[in-house]
Residue frames relative to the residue before (quaternion, step in Angstrom):
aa qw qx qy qz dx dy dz
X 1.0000 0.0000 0.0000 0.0000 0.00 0.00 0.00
X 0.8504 0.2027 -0.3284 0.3576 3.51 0.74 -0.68
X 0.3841 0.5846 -0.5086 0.5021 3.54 1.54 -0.13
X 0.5165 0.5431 -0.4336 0.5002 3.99 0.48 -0.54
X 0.8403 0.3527 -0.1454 0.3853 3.95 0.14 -1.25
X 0.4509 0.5711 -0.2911 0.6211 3.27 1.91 -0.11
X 0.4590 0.6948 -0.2270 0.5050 3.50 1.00 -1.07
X 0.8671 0.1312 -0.1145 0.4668 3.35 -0.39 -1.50
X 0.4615 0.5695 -0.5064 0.4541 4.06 0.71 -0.56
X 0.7116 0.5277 -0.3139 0.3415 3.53 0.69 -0.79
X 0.5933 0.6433 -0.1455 0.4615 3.10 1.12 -1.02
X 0.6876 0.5459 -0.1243 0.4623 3.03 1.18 -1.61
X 0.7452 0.3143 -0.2283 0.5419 3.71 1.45 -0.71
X 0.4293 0.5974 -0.4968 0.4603 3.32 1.09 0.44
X 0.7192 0.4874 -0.3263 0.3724 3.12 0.50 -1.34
X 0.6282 0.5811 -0.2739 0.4389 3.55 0.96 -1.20
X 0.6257 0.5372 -0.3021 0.4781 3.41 0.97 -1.31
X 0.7622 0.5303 -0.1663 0.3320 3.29 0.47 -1.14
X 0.5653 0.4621 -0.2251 0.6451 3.89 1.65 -0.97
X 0.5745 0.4892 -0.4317 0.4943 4.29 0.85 -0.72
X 0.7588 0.3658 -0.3168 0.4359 3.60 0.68 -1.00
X 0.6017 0.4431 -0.4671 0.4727 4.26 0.71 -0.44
X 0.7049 0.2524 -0.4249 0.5088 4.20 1.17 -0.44
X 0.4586 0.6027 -0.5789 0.3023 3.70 0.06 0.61
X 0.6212 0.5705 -0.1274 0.5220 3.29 1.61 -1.48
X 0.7110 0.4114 -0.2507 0.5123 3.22 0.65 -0.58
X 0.6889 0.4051 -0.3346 0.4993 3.52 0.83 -0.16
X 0.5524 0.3972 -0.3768 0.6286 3.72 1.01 -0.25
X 0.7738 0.1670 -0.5348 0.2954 3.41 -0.01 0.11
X 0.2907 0.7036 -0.4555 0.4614 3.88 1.52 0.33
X 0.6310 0.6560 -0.1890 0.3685 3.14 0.46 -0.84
X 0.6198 0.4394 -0.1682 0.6281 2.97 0.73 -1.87
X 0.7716 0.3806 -0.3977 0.3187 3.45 -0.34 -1.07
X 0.6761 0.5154 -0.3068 0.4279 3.73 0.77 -0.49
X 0.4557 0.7302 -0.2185 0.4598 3.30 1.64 -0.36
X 0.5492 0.6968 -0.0319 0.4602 2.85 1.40 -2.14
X 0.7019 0.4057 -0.0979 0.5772 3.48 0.43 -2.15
X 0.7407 0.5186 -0.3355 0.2642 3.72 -0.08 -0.74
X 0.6057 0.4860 -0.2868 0.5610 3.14 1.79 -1.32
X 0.5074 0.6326 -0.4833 0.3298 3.64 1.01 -0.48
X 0.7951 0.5067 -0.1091 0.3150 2.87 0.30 -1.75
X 0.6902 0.5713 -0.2248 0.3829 3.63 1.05 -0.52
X 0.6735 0.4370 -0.2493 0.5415 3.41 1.66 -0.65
């Protein structure tokens, strides 16, 4: 029972660990793209 609840917590910070890193990525490449648009727009 508790190697079971040890089990999922684990699972549970993977998953978390794992969705922080796809919105980290996704904001650096936001980023870029607004980067992108700004240099556009200034010249």
């Amino acid at each position: 029972m508790h190697d079971m609840d040890a089990h999922i917590m684990l699972e549970e910070k993977e998953r978390l660990l794992s969705i922080c890193i796809q919105l980290h990525m996704t904001m650096q490449l936001a980023m870029k793209q607004v980067t992108l648009l700004t240099l556009k727009n200034m010249n």
